[in-house]
N, CA, C and O atoms as a GROMACS GRO file, in nm:
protein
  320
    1UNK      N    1  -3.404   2.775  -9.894
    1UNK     CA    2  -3.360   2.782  -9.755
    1UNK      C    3  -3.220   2.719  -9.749
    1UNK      O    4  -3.209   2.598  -9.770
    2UNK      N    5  -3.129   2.782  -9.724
    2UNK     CA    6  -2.997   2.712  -9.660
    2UNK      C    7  -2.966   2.622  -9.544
    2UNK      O    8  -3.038   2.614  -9.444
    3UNK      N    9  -2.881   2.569  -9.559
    3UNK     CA   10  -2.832   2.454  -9.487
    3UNK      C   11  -2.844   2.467  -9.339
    3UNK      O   12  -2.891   2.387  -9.258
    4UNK      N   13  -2.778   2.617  -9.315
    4UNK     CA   14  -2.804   2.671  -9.130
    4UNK      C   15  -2.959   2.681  -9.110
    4UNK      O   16  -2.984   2.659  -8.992
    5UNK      N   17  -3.058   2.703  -9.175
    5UNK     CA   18  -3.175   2.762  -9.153
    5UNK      C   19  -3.266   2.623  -9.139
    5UNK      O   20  -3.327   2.594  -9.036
    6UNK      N   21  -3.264   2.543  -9.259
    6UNK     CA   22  -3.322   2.375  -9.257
    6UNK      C   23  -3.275   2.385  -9.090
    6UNK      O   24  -3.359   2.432  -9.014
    7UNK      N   25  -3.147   2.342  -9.032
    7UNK     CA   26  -3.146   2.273  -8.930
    7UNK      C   27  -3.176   2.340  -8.817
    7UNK      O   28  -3.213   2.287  -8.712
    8UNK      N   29  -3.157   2.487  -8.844
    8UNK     CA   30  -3.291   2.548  -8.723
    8UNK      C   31  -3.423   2.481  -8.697
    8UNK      O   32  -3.480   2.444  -8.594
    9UNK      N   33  -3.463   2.478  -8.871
    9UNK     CA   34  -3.654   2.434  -8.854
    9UNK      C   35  -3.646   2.321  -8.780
    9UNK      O   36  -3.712   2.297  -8.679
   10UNK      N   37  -3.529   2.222  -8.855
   10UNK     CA   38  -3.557   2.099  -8.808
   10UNK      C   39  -3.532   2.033  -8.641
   10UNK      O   40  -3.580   1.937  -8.582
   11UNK      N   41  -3.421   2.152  -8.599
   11UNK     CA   42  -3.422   2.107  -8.453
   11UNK      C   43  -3.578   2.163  -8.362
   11UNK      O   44  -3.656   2.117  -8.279
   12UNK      N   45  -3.558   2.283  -8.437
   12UNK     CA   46  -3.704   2.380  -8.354
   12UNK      C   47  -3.838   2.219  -8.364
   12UNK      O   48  -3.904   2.175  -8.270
   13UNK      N   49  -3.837   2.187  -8.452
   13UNK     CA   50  -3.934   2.036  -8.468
   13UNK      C   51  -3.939   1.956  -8.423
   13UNK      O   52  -4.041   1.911  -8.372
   14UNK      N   53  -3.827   1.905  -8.422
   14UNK     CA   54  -3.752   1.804  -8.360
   14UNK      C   55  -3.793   1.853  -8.165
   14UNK      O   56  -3.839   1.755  -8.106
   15UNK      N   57  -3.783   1.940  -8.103
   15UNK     CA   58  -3.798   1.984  -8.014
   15UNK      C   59  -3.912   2.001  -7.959
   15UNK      O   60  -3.915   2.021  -7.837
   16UNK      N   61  -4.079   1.995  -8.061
   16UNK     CA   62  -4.153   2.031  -8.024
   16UNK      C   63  -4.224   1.844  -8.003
   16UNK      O   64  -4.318   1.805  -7.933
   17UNK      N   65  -4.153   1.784  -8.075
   17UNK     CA   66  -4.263   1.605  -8.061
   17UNK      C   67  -4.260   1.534  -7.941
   17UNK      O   68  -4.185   1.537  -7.844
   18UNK      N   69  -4.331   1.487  -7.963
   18UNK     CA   70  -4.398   1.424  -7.812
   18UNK      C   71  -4.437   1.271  -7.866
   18UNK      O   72  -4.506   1.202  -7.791
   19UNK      N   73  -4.405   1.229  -7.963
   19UNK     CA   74  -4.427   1.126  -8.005
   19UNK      C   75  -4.289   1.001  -8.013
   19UNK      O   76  -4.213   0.997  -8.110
   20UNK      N   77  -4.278   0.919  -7.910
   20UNK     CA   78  -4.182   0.838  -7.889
   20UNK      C   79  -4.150   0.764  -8.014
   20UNK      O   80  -4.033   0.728  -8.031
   21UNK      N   81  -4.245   0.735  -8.107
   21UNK     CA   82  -4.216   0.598  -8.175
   21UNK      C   83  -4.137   0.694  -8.324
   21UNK      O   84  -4.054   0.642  -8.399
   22UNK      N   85  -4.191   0.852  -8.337
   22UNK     CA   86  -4.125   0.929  -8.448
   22UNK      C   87  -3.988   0.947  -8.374
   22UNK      O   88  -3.893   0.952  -8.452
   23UNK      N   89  -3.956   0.957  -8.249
   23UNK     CA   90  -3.845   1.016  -8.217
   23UNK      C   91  -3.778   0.894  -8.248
   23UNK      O   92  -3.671   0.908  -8.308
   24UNK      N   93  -3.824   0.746  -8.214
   24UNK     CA   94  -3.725   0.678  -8.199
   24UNK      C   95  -3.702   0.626  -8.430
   24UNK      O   96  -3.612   0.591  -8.506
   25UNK      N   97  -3.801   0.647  -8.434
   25UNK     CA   98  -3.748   0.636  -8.615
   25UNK      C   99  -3.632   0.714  -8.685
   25UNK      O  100  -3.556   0.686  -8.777
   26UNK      N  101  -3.655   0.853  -8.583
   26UNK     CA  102  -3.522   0.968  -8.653
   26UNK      C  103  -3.399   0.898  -8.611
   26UNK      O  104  -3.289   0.891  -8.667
   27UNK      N  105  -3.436   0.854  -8.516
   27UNK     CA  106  -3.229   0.810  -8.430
   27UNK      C  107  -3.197   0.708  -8.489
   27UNK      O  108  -3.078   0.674  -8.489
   28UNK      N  109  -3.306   0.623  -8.564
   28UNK     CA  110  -3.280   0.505  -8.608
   28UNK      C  111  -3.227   0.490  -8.756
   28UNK      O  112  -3.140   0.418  -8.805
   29UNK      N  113  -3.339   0.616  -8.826
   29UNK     CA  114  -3.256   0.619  -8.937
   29UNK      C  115  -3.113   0.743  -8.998
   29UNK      O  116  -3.054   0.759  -9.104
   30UNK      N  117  -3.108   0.830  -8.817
   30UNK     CA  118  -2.976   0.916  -8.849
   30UNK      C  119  -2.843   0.753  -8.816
   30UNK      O  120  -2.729   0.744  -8.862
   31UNK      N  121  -2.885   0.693  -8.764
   31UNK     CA  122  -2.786   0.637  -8.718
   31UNK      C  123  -2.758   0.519  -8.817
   31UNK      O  124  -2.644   0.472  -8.805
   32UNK      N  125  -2.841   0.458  -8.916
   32UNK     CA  126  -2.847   0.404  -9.049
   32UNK      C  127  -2.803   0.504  -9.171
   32UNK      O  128  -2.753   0.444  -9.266
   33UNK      N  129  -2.812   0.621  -9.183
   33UNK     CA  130  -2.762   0.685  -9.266
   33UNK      C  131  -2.638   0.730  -9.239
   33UNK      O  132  -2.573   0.706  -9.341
   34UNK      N  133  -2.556   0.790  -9.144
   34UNK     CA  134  -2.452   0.757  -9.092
   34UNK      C  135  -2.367   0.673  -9.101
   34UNK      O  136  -2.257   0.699  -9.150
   35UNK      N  137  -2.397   0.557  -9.057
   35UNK     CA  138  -2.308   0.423  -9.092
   35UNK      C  139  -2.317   0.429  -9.309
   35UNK      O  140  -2.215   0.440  -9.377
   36UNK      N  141  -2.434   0.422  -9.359
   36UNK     CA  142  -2.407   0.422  -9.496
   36UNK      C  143  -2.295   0.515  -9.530
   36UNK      O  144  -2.200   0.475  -9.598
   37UNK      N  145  -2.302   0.627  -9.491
   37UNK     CA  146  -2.206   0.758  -9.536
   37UNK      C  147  -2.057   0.699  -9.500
   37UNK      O  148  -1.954   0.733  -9.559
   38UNK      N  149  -2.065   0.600  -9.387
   38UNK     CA  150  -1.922   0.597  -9.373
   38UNK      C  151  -1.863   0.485  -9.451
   38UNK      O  152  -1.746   0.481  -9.488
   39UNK      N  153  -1.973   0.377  -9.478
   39UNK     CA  154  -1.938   0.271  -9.567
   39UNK      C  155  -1.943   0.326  -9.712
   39UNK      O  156  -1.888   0.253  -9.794
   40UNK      N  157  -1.984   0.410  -9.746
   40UNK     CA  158  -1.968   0.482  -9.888
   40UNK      C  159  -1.830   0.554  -9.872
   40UNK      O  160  -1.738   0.517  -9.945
   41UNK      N  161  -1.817   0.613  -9.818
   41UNK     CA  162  -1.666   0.708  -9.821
   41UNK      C  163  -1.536   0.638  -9.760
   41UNK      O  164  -1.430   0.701  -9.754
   42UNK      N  165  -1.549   0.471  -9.703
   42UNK     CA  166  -1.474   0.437  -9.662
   42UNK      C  167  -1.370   0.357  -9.765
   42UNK      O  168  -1.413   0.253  -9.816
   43UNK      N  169  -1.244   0.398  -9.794
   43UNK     CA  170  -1.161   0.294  -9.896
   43UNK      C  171  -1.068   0.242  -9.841
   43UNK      O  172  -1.014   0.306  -9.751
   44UNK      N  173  -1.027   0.137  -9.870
   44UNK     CA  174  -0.941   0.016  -9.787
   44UNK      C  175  -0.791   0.111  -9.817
   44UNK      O  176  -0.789   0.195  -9.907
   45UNK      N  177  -0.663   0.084  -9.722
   45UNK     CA  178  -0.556   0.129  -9.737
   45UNK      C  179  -0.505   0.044  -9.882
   45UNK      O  180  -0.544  -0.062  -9.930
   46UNK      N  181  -0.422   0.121  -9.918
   46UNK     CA  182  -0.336   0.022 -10.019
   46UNK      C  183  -0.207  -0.002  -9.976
   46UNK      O  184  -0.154   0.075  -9.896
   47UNK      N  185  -0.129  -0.136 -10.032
   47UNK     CA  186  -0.052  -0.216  -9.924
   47UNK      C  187   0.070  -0.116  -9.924
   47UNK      O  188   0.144  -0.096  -9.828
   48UNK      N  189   0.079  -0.057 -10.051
   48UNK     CA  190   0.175   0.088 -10.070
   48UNK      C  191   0.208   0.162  -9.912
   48UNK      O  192   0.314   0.176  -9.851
   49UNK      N  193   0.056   0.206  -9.877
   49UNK     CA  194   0.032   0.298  -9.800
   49UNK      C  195   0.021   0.188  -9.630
   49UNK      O  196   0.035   0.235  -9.517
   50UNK      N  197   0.004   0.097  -9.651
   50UNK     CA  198   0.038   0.031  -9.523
   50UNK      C  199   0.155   0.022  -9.486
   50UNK      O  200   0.200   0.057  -9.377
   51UNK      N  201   0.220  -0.032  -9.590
   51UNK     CA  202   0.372  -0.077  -9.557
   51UNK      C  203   0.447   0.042  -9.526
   51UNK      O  204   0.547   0.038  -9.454
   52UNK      N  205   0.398   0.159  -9.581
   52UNK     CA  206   0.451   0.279  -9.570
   52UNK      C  207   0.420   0.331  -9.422
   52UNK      O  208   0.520   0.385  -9.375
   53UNK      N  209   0.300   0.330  -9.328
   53UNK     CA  210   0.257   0.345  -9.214
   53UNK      C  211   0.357   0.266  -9.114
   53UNK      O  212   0.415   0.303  -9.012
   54UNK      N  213   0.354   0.113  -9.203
   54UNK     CA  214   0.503   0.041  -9.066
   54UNK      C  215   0.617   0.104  -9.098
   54UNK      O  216   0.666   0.127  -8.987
   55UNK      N  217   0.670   0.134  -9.156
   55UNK     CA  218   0.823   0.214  -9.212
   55UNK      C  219   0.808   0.363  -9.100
   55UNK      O  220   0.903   0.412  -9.038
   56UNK      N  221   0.705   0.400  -9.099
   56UNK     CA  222   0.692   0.558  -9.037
   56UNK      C  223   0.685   0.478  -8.887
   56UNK      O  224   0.792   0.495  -8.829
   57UNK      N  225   0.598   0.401  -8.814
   57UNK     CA  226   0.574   0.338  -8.685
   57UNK      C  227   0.747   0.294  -8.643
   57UNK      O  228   0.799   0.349  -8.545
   58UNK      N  229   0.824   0.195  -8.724
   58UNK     CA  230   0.939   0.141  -8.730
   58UNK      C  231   1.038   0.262  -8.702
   58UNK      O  232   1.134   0.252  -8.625
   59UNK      N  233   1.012   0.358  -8.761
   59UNK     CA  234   1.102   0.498  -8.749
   59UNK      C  235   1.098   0.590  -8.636
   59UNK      O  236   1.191   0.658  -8.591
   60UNK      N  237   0.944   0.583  -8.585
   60UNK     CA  238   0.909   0.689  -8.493
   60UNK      C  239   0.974   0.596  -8.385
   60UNK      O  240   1.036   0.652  -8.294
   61UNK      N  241   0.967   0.467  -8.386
   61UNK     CA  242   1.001   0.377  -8.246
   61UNK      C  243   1.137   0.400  -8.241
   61UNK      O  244   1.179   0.448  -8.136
   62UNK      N  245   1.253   0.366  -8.373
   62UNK     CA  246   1.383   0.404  -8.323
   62UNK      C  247   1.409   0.528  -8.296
   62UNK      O  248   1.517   0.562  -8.248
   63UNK      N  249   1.328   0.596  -8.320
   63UNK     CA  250   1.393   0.762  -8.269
   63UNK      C  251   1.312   0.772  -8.132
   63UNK      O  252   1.355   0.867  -8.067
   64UNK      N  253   1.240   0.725  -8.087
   64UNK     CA  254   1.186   0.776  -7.943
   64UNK      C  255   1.028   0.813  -7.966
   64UNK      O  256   0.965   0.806  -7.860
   65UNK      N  257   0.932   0.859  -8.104
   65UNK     CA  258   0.842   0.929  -8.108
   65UNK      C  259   0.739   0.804  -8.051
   65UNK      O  260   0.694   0.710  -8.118
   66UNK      N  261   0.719   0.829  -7.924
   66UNK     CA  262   0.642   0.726  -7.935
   66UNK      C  263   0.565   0.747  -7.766
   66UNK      O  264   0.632   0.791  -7.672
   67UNK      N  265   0.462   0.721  -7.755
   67UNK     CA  266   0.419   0.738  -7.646
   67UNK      C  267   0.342   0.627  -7.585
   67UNK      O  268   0.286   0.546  -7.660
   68UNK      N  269   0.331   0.614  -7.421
   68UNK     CA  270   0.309   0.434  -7.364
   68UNK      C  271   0.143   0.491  -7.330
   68UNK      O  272   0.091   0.597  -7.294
   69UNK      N  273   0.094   0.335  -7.370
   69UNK     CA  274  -0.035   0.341  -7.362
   69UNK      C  275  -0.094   0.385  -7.237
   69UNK      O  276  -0.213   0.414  -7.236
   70UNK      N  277  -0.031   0.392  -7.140
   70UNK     CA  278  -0.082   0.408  -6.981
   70UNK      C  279  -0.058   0.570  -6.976
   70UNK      O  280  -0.122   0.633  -6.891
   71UNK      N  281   0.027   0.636  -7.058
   71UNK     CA  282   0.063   0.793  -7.062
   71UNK      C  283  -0.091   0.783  -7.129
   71UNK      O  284  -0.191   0.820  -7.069
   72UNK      N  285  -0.090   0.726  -7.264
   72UNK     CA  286  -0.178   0.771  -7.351
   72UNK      C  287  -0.330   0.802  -7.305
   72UNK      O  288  -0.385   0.904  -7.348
   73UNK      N  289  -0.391   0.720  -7.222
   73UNK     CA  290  -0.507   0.674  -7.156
   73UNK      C  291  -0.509   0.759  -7.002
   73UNK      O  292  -0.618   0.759  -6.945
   74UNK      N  293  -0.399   0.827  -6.938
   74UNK     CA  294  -0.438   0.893  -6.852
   74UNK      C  295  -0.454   1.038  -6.904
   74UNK      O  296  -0.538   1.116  -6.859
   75UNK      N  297  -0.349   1.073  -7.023
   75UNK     CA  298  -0.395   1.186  -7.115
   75UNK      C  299  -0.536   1.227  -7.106
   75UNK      O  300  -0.585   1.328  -7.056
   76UNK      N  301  -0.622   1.074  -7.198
   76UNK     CA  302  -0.750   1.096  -7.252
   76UNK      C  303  -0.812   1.082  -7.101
   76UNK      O  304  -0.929   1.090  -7.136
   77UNK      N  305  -0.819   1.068  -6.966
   77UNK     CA  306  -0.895   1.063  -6.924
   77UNK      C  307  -0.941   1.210  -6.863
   77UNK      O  308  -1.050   1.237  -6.812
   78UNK      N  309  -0.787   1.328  -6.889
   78UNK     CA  310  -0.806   1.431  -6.812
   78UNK      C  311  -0.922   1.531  -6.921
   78UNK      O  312  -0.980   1.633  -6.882
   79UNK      N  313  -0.935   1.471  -7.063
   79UNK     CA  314  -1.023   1.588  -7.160
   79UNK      C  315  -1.160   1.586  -7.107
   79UNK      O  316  -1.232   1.681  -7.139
   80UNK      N  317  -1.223   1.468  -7.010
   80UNK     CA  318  -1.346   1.468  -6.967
   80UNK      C  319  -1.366   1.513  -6.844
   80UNK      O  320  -1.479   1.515  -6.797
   0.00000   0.00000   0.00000
């Protein structure tokens, strides 16, 4: 069975329980496996690549690229 088809069965399943304490085990351990996946795939910057991020920040500021947090935040409030 492929990957699209598993998560058919599994939502179609997922959809049919009536049992609070299984529902609340799935959220508990999607949301524990999740966090693992991100602490497994997560690698620290290297100072290379930091210092290189302030050089690009330092650059975008003298040229203008830069946008104010109060623009930024009324932006994000219009996507909802």
């Amino acid at each position: 069975m492929d990957l699209e088809a598993r998560k058919i069965a599994f939502v179609q399943e997922f959809l049919r329980l009536q049992n609070e304490e299984i529902l609340s085990g799935l959220e508990k351990l999607m949301r524990k496996r999740k966090a693992e996946l991100i602490d497994k795939n997560f690698k620290p910057m290297t100072m290379e690549d930091y210092n290189s991020e302030i050089d690009q920040a330092m650059e975008d500021s003298k040229n203008g690229r830069m946008i104010k947090a109060s623009d930024l935040k009324a932006k994000i409030q219009k996507w909802g």
